[in-house]
N, C-alpha and C positions, 0 to 999 in steps of 0.2 A: 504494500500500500504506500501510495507516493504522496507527503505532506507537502503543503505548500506553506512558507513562512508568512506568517501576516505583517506585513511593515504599514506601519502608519505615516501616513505625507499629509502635511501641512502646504496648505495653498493660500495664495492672497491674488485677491484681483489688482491687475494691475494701475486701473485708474482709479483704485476704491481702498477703501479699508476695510471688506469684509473678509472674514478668514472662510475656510474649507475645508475639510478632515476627508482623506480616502485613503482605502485600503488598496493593499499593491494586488490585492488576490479580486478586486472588485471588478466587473466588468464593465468597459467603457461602451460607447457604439460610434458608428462612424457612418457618419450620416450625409452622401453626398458629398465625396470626400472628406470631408471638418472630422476632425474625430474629436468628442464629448466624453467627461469624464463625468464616474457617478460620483457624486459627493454627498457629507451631509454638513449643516451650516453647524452645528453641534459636536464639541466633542464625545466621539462613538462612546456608548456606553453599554452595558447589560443591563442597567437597570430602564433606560429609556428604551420606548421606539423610537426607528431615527428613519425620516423618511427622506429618500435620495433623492437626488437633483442632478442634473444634468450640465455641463458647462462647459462649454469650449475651452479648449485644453490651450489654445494659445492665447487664449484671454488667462490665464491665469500664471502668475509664478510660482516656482515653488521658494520654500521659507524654510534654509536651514538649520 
């Protein structure tokens, strides 16, 4: 059985101040070339539901 590591990535938009949490095991889609990352505006928890969002992957930077 093949595990896959969950890494967490931190996004910020880049004309804006809001942040983004995604997981590296999350599935994006690619929509008409663009490809869309699933995110949620929350960081991930267990104890919340966290409902995802979609966002252009080159509208967003990532935050090391």
């Amino acid at each position: 059985m093949k595990t896959v590591k969950q890494i967490l990535k931190t996004y910020r938009v880049r004309n804006g101040t809001e942040t983004y949490y995604t997981y590296s095991h999350w599935e994006g889609k690619d929509i008409d070339g663009v490809e869309f990352l699933a995110v949620c505006k929350q960081y991930p928890s267990q104890d919340k539901t966290q409902m995802l969002h979609y966002v252009r992957k080159d509208s967003l930077e990532l935050i090391k």
